[in-house]
C-alpha positions as CSV (number, residue, x, y, z in Angstrom):
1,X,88.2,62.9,70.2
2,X,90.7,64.9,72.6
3,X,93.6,65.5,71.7
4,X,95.9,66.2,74.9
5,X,99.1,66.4,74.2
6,X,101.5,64.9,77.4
7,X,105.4,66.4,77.9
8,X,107.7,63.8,77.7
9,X,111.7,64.4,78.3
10,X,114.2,64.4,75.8
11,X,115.6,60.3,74.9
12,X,119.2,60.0,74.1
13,X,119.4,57.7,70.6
14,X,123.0,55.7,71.7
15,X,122.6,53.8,68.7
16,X,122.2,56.2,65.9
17,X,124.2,59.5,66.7
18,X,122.7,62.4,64.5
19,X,123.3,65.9,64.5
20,X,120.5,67.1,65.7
21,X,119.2,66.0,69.3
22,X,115.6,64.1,69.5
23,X,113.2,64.6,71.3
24,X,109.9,62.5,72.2
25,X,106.5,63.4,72.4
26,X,102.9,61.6,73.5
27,X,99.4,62.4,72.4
28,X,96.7,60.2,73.8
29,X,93.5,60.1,71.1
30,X,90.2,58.0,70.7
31,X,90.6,55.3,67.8
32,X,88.6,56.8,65.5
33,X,90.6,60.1,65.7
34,X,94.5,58.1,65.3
35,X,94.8,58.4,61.7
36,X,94.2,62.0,61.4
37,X,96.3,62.6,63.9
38,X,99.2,60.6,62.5
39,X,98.6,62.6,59.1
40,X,98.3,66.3,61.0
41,X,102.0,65.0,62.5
42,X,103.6,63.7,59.3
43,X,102.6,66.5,57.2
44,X,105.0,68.8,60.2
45,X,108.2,66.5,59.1
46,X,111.3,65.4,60.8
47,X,109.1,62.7,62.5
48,X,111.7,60.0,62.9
49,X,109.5,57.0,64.8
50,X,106.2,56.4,65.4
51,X,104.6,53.7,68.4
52,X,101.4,53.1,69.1
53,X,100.7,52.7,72.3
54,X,97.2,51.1,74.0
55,X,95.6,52.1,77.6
56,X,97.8,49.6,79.3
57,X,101.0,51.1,77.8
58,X,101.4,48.0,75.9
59,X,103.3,48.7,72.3
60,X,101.0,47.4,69.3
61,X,103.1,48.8,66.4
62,X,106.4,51.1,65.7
63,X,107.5,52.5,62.4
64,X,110.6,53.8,61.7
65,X,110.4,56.7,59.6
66,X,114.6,56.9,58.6
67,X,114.1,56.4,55.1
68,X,111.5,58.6,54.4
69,X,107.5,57.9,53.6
70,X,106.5,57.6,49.9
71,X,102.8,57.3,50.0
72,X,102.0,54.6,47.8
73,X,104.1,52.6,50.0
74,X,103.2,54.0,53.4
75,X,99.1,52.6,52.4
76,X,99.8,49.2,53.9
77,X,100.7,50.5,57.0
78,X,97.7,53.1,56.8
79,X,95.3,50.2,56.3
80,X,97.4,48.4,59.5
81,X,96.9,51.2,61.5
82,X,92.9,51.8,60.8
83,X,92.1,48.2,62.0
84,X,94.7,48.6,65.2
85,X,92.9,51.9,66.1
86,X,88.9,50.3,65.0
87,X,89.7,47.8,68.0
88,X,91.0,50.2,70.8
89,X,89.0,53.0,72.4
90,X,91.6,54.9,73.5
91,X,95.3,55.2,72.1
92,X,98.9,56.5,72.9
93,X,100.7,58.1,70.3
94,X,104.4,58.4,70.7
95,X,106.7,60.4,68.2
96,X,110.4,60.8,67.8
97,X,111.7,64.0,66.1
98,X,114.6,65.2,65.5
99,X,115.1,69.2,66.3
């Protein structure tokens, strides 16, 4: 259950221009420990994307987080998320904020 957090550089969002700049950030954790982790990091805010990424950097699922998370409807993608992370051992967690 480590949870090492990895710098990543700053990625320019052509596509949607914003205010503030965003910035990217990876944290590689065991499966049992993603959905914890996703909570700890939801709970900070201005968390703008989430990808989840497996050992061979392969993408198994991105949310977009632009119109905001109401919990009753975020559950679905909880319950997704639980039986992504009960099949992998180890997992890449990649997070778009916006400073």
């Amino acid at each position: 259950m480590s949870d090492e957090e990895v710098p990543t550089e700053e990625i320019p969002q052509a596509e949607e221009p914003k205010s503030g700049s965003t910035r990217s950030q990876e944290f590689k954790v065991s499966g049992d420990a993603v959905v914890a982790k996703l909570k700890e990091l939801l709970h900070e805010g201005n968390v703008r994307r989430i990808i989840i990424k497996n050992d061979d950097g392969k993408t198994l699922i991105e949310i977009p987080l632009t119109l905001g998370v109401a919990g009753a409807l975020f559950l679905p993608v909880w319950a997704a998320i639980g039986a992504i992370a009960a099949l992998a051992a180890n997992l890449t967690i990649v997070i778009e904020k916006v400073e």
